[in-house]
TORVEXGU-427596 format. One line per 3 residues: number of its first residue (from 1); their letters; for each residue x, y, z of C-alpha. Coordinates in pm, 1 decimal. Each point is the difference from the previous one (the first is absolute). Example, Ala and Ser with C-alpha at 12.3 -4.5 7.8 and 13.67 -1.06 7.14 Angstrom:
2
1	as	1230.0:-450.0:780.0 ~ 137.0:344.0:-66.0
//
This chain:
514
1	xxx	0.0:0.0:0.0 ~ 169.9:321.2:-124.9 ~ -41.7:320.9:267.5
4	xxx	-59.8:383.4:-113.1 ~ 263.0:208.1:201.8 ~ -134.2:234.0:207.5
7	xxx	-23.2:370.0:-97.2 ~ 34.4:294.9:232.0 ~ -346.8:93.3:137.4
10	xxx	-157.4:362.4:11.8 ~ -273.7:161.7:202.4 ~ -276.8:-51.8:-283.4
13	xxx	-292.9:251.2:196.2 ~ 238.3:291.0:-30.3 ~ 128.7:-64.5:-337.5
16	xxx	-365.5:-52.5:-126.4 ~ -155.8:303.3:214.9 ~ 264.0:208.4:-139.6
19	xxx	-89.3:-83.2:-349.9 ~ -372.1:64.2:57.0 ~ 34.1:298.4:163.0
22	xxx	205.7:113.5:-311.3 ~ -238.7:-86.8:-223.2 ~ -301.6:126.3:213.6
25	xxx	155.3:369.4:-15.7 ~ 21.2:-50.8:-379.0 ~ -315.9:-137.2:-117.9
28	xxx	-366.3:-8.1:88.7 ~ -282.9:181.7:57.9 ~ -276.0:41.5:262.4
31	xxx	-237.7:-138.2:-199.1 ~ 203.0:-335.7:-65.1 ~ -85.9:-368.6:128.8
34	xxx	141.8:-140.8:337.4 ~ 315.3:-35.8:-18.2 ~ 19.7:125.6:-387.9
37	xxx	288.3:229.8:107.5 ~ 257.6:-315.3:105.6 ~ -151.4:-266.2:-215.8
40	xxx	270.5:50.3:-297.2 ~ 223.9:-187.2:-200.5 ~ 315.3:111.9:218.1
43	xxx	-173.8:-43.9:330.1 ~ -73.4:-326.6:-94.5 ~ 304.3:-69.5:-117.5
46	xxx	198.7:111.0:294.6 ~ -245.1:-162.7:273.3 ~ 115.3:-383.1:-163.0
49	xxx	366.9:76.4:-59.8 ~ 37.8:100.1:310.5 ~ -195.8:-281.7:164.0
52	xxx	231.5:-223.0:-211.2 ~ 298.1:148.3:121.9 ~ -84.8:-37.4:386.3
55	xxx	-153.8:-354.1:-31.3 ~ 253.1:-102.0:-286.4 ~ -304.0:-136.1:-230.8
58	xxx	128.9:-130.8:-301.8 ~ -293.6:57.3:-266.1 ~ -322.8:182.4:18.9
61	xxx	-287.5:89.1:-281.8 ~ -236.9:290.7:50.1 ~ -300.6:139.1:-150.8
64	xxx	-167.3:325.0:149.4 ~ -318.1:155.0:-162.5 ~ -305.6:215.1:81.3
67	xxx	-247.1:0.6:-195.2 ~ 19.5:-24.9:-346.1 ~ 356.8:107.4:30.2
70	xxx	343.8:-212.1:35.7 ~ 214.3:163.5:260.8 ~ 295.0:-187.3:-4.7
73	xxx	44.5:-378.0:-160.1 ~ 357.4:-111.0:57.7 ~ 280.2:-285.9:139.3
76	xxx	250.2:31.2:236.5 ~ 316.6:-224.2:19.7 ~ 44.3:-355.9:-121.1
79	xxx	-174.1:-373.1:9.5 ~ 202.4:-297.1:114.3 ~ 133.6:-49.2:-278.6
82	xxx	142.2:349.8:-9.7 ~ -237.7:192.2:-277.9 ~ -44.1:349.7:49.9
85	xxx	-393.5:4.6:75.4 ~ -151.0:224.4:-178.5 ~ -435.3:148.3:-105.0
88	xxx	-12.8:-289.8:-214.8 ~ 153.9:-301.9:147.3 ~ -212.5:-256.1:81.0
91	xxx	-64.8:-108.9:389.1 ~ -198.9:-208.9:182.6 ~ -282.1:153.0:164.9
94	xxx	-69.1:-327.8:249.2 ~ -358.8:75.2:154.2 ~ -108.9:359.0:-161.0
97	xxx	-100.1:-258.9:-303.9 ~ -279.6:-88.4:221.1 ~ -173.0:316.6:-79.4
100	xxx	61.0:-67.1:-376.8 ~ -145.7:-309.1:3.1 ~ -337.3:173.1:192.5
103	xxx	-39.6:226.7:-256.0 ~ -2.9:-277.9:-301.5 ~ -254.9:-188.9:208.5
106	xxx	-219.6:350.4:40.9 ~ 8.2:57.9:-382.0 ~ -131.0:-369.5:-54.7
109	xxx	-277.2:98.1:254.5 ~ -69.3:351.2:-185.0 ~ -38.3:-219.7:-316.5
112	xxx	-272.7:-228.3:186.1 ~ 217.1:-315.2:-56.3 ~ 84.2:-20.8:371.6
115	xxx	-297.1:87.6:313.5 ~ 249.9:64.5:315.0 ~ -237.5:-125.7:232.0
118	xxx	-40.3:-341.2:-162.6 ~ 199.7:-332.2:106.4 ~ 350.0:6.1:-146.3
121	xxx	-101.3:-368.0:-128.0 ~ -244.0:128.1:-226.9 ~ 287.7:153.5:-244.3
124	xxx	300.0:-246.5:135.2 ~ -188.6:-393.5:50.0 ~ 368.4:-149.2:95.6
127	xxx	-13.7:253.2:308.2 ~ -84.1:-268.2:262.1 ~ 112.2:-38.3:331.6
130	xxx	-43.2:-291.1:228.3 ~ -207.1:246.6:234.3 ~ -339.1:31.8:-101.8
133	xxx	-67.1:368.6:123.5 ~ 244.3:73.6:-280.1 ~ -272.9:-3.0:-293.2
136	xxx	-126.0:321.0:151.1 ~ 266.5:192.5:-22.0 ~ -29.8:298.5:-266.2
139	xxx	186.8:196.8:-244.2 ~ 1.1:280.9:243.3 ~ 129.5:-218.4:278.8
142	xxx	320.2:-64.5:-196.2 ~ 64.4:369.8:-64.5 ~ -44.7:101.5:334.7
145	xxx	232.8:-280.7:150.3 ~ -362.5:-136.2:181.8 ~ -34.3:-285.6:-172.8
148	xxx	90.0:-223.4:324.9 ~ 335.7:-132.6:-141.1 ~ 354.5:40.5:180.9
151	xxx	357.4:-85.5:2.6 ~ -93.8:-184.5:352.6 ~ -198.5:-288.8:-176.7
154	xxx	172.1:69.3:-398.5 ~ 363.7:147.5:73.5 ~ 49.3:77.9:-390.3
157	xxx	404.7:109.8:5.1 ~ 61.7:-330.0:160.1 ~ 51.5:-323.1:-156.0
160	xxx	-56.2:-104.9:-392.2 ~ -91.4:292.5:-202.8 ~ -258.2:-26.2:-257.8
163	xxx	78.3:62.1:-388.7 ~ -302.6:147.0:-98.4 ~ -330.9:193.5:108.7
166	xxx	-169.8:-335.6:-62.3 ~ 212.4:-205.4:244.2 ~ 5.7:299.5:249.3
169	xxx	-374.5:-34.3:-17.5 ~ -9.8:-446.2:2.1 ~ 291.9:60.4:321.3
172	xxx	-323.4:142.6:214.0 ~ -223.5:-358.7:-45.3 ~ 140.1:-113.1:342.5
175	xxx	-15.3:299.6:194.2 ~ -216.2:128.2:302.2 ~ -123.7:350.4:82.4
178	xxx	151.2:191.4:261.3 ~ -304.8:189.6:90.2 ~ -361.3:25.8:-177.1
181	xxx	-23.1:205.4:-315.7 ~ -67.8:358.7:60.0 ~ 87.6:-22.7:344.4
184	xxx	366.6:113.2:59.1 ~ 240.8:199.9:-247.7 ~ 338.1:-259.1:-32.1
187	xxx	266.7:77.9:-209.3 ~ 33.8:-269.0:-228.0 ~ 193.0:-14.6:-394.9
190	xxx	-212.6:-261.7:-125.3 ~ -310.4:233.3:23.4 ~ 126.2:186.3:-286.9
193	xxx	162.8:-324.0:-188.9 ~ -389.4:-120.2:13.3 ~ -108.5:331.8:-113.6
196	xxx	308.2:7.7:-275.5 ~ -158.5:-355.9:-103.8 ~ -371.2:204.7:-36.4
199	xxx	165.2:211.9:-227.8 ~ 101.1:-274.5:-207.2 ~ -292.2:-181.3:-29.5
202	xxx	-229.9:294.2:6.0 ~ 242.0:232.7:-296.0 ~ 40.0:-321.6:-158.9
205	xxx	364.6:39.2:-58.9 ~ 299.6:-36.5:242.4 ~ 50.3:208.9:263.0
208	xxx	312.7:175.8:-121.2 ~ -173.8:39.5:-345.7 ~ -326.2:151.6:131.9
211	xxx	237.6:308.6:237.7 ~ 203.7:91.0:-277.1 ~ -280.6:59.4:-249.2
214	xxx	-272.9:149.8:254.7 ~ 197.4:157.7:288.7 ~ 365.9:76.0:-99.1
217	xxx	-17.0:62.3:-357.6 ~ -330.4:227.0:25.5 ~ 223.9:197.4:296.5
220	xxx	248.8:28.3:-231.6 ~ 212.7:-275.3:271.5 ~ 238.1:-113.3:-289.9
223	xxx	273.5:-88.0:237.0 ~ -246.3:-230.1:209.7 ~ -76.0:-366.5:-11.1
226	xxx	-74.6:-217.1:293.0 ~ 189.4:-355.5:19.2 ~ -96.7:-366.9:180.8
229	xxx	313.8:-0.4:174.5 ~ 308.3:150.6:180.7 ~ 182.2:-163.6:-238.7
232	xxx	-115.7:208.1:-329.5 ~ 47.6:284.0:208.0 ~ 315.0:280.3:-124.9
235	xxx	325.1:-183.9:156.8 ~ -220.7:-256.4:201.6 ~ -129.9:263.4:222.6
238	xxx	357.5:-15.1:178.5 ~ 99.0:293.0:260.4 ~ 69.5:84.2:307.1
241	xxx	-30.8:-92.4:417.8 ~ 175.8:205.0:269.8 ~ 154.9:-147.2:256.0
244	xxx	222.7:221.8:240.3 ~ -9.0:321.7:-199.0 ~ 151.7:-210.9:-260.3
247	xxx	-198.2:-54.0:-365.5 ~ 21.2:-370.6:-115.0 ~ -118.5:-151.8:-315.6
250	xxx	-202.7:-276.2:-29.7 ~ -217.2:-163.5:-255.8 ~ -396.8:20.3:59.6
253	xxx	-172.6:-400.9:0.8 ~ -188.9:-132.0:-229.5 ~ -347.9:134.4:61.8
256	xxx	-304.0:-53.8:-234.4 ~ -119.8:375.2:-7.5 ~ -307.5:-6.7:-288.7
259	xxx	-308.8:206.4:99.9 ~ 127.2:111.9:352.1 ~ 365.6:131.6:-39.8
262	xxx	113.3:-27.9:-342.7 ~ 7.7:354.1:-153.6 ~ 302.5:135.4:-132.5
265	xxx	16.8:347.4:-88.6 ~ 213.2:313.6:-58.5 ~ -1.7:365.3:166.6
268	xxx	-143.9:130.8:-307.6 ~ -327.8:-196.2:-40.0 ~ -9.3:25.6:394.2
271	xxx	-101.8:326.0:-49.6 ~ -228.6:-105.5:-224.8 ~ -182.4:-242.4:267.0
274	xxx	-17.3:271.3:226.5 ~ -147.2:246.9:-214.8 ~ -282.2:-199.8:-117.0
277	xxx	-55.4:-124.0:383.4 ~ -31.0:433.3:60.2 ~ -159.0:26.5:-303.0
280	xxx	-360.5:-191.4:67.9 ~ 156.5:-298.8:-241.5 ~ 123.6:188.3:-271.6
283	xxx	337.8:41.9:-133.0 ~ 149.0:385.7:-75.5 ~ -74.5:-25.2:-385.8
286	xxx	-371.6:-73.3:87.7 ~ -25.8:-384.6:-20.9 ~ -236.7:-125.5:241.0
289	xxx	82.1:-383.8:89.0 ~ -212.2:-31.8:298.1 ~ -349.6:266.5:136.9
292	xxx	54.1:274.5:293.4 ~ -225.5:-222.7:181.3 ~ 174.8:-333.3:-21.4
295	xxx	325.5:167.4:127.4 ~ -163.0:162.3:294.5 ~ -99.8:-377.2:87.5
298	xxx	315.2:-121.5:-61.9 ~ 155.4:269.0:262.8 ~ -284.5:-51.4:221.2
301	xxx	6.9:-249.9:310.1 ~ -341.3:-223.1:48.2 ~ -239.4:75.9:208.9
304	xxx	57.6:-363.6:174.6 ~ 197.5:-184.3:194.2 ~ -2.7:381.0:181.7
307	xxx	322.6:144.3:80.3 ~ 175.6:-134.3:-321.9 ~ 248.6:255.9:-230.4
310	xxx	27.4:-212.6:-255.7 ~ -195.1:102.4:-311.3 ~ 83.0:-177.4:-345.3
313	xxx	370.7:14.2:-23.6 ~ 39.1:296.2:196.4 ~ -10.9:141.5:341.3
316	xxx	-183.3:273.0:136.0 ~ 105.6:178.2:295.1 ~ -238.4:284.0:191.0
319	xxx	229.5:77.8:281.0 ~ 181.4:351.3:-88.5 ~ 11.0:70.8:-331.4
322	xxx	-193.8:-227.6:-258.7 ~ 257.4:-255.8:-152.2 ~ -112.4:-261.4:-210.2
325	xxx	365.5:-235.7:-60.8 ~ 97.4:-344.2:-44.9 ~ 326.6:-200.4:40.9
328	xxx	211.2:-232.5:-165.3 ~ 222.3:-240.8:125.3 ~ 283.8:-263.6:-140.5
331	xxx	242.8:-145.0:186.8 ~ 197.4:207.5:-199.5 ~ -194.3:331.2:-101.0
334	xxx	-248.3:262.8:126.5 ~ -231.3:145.1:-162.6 ~ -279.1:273.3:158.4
337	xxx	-259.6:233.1:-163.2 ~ -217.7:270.3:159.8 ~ -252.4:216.4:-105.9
340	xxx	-62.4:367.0:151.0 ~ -407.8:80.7:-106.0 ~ 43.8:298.7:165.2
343	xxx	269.9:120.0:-264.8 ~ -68.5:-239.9:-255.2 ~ 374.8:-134.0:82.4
346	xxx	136.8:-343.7:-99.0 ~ 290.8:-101.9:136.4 ~ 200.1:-306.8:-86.3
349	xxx	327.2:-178.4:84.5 ~ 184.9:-331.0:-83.7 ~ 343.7:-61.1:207.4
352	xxx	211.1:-301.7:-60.0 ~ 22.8:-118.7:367.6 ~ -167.8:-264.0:197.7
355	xxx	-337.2:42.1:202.3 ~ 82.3:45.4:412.7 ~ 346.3:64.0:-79.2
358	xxx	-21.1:239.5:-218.7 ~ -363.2:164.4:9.6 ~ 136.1:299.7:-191.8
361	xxx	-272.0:55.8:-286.1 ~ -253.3:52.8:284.1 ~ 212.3:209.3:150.7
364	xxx	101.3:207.9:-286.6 ~ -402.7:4.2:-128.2 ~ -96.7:171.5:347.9
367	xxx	304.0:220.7:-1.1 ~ -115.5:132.7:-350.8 ~ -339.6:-10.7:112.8
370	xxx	104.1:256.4:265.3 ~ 151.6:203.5:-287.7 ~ -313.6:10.5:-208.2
373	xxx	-153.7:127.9:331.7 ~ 247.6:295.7:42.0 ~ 151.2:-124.2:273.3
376	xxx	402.4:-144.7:67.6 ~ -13.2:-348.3:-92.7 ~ -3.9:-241.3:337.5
379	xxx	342.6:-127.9:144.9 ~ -34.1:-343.8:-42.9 ~ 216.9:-317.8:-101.9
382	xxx	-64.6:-361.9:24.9 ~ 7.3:-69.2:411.2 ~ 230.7:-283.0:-66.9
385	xxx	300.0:215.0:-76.7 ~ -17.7:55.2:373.2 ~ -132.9:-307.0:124.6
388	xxx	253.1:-232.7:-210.2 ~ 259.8:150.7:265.5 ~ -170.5:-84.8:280.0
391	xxx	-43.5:-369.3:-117.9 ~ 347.4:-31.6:-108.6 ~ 75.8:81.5:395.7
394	xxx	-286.1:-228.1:107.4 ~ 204.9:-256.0:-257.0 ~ 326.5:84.2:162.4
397	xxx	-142.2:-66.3:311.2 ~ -163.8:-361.5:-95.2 ~ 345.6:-97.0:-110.4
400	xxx	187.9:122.3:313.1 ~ -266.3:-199.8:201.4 ~ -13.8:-310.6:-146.4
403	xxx	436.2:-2.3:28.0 ~ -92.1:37.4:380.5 ~ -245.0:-258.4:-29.1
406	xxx	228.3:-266.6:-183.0 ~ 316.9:79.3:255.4 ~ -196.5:-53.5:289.5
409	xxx	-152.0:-291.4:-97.7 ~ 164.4:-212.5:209.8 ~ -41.6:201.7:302.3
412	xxx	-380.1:-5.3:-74.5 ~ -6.5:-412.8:-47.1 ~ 135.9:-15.3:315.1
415	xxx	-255.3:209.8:177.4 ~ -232.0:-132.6:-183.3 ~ 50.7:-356.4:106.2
418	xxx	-125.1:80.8:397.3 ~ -321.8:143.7:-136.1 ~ -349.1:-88.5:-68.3
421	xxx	-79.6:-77.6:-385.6 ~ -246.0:262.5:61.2 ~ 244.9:312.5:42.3
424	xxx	254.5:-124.6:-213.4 ~ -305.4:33.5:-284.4 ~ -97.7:304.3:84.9
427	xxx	327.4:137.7:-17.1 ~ 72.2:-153.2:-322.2 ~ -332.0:162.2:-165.4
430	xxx	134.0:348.6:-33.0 ~ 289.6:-177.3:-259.7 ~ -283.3:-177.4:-176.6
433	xxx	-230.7:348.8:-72.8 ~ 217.4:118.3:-245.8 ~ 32.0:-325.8:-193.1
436	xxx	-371.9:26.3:-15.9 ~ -54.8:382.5:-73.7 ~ 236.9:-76.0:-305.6
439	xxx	-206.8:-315.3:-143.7 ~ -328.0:246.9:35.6 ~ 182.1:263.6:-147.9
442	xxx	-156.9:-58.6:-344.9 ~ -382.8:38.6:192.0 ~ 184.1:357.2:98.0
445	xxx	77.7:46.0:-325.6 ~ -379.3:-40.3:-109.3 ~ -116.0:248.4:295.4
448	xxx	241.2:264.2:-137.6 ~ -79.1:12.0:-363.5 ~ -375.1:-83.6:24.3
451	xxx	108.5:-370.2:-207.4 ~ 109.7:-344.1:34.2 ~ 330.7:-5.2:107.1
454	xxx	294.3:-213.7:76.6 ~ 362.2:6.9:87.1 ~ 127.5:65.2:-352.2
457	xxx	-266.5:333.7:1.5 ~ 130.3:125.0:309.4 ~ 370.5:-3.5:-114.2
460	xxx	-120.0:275.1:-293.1 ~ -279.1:142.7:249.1 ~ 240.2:119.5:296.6
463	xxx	368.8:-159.8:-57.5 ~ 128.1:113.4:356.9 ~ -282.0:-133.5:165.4
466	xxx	41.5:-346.7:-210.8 ~ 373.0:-15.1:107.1 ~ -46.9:102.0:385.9
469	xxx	-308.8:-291.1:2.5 ~ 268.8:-222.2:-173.6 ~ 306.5:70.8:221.9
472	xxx	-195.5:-31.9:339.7 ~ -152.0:-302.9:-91.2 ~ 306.6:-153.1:-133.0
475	xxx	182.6:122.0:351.3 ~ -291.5:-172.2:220.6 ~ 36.5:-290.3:-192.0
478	xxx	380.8:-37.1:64.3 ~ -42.1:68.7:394.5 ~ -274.1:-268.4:29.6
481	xxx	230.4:-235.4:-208.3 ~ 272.6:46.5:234.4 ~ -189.3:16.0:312.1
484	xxx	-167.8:-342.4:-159.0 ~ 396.3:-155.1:-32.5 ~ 133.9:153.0:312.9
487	xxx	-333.5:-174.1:205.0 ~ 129.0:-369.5:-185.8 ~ 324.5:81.0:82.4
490	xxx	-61.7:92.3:409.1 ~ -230.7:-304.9:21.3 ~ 200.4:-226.1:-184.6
493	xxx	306.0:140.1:283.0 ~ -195.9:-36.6:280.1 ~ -148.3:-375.1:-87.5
496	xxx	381.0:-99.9:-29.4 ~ 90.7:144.1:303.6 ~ -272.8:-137.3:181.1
499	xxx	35.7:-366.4:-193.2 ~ 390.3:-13.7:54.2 ~ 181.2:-168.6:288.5
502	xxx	222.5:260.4:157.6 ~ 385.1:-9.7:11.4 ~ -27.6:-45.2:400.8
505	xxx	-273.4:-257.3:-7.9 ~ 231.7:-222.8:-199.3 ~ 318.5:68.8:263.8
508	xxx	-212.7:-20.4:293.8 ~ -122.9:-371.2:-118.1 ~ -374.4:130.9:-62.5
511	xxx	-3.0:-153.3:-358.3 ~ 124.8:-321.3:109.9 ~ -260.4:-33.6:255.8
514	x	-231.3:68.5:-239.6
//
């Protein structure tokens, strides 16, 4: 694995409140949108490079707009393979291809050829699940993530990947529900591989066939396709994990990605996305792929299970200012769009580092959100570029222990041996906690990133944690194996001594008497 040296770092507020307030004296009116002033193309510009320099990203893609109007479309430093990114390189977008996908399936229902409220089995017969509540689940249900499947009973980024929509689709026959239909919001990929599969059937031409010629190429998307795989992805989908402040490349698994997470697109027709989303589902030449009304349902959460965000490939936040964003994760890549209604903003960033580890296109999005709000962008970087040091002292630690435990082995056996089995377990069970913690570290991994996880996922997901989880088990297991030999050894010691005639026995005549 091949490391990115670090850079110096600078204070990125100052450097990016400096530039606003430059261009704030320079340009605006009273009249102008929020945040019209310090949403430019230098702003912009100076915001990410300076983020880049203090966090030491390697690659970024950005698209800003508002309104009808591209603000700044650009790329910032290099992929793993060490391209300069630029507008029109192609990325991975991970999950903001959910919200693509929700818009084909709302222009099959503007064309009558799909009723959102009807079972998903009336368009899609080889949807079947072993759980019979599962015929009742609707169009709508899949969109809104409420359709009552889940990585806890169908972890999809474990195990064999399917080939195909079809097979994702045939790889649900033995599956349970976690939780009724309708009744609780889970996030769950194969929701919008089923709804990918709808398209199919429904458009009556593959999936990747029916985007290009009624959602990219209509939006003028040229540069965007979406793929089955990781695999067809631009260099495999391979970037970056941090680990102690340090950049490390690494290659992203094979994941089947049709329908859910399989967009790949450029800065350029970004823009394009975002525009339309502003624009009531029209593009900024006047081509209307989708009505005013579908996209306010898309951006709109349901009315049940209560309490939900989730709308149709977006979220909707009320609390402060109106957002309306979604994410996008690889093992590799972030991805993260936003919408401002209030300013008719669209915001939307794809960085070529891991989820957890590297959580910079959120960052970045809400730091450029700030921007388009006239305010100085929030001082933020991913939390593990301090937490990594604390568990590489936590590791340090584990290690020092576990010598102490292994050298003093033998004093322990010996204590040990004039004790009841009861305290000598007890005080054996802190040594076997982190053994376990480390074998449920993949059930961690699944808590963190809202999926089915396992080990390999948690080595990409949070590399310091992975190692200290590693190197503390690893140190527990070496102190109980040489407690375990030390307590043969002492018993084995004592039965001899206790079994074998002493020196003076045999000169004082005892063994003869015997």
């Amino acid at each position: 694995m091949n490391k990115t040296p670090s850079r110096p770092r600078r204070p990125r507020i100052l450097a990016a409140s400096l530039a606003a307030a430059a261009l704030l004296c320079g340009t605006g009116s009273a009249a102008a949108a929020p945040g019209a002033a310090t949403l430019t193309p230098d702003a912009v510009d100076n915001y990410v490079r300076t983020y880049m320099a203090e966090t030491d990203l390697p690659g970024a893609v950005v698209a800003v707009t508002r309104g009808d109007r591209v603000v700044r479309v650009a790329g910032y430093g290099h992929t793993a393979a060490n391209r300069a990114l630029t507008a029109r390189t192609p990325v991975p977008v991970a999950s903001l291809s959910k919200s693509m996908t929700a818009l084909a399936v709302m222009q099959l229902a503007e064309a009558g050829k799909v009723d959102l409220d009807r079972p998903v089995r009336q368009y899609v017969p080889d949807f079947t699940l072993t759980d019979p509540r599962a015929e009742r689940i609707t169009v709508r249900q899949l969109l809104n993530q409420t359709s009552g499947m889940a990585d806890s009973t169908h972890p999809d980024l474990v195990g064999p990947q399917p080939h195909t929509l079809t097979e994702a689709v045939d790889a649900l026959h033995g599956v349970k529900l976690a939780s009724a239909p309708g009744t609780r919001m889970s996030y769950h990929n194969t929701n919008y591989a089923v709804a990918a599969r709808l398209v199919e059937v429904v458009g009556g031409k593959p999936f990747a066939s029916y985007m290009a010629d009624r959602v990219f190429r209509p939006l003028g998307m040229t540069g965007t396709t979406t793929v089955d795989s990781t695999a067809e992805m631009p260099e495999q989908a391979r970037g970056y994990v941090r680990a102690y402040g340090q950049l490390i490349e690494r290659d992203q698994p094979h994941w089947f990605t049709a329908g859910g997470f399989g967009a790949v697109t450029t800065a350029d027709d970004l823009a394009r996305w975002l525009i339309a989303q502003n624009n009531g589902g029209t593009s900024a030449d006047g081509r209307r792929v989708v009505s005013a009304q579908s996209v306010t349902t898309m951006h709109t959460p349901p009315r049940t299970p209560s309490g939900t965000a989730y709308a149709m490939g977006w979220t909707r936040s009320e609390e402060g200012p109106r957002e309306i964003r979604h994410t996008g994760q690889l093992l590799t890549h972030n991805a993260a769009q936003t919408l401002l209604p209030d300013s008719r903003t669209g915001i939307a960033v794809v960085t070529n580092t891991g989820m957890i580890s590297g959580d910079d296109a959120t960052l970045l999005a809400q730091g450029l959100a700030d921007l388009a709000r006239g305010n100085s962008p929030s001082d933020s970087t991913p939390f593990t570029l301090q937490a990594d040091y604390v568990l590489a002292a936590l590791t340090l630690l584990s290690l020092a222990l576990g010598a102490k435990g292994v050298v003093r082995a033998r004093r322990w056996a010996v204590r040990a041996a004039g004790r009841p089995w009861w305290r000598t377990a007890l005080r054996t069970l802190p040594h076997v906690l982190p053994i376990g913690l480390f074998l449920l570290l993949g059930d961690l991994a699944g808590l963190l990133t809202r999926r089915g996880g396992d080990l390999a996922m948690v080595s990409y997901v949070w590399p310091a944690l992975f190692v200290w989880a590693a190197v503390s088990a690893a140190a527990s297991a070496a102190v109980l194996v040489a407690r375990a030999a030390q307590a043969v050894r002492t018993r084995w010691v004592t039965s001899e001594v206790i079994e074998a005639p002493s020196a003076a026995a045999y000169r004082s005549g005892e063994v003869a008497a015997r």
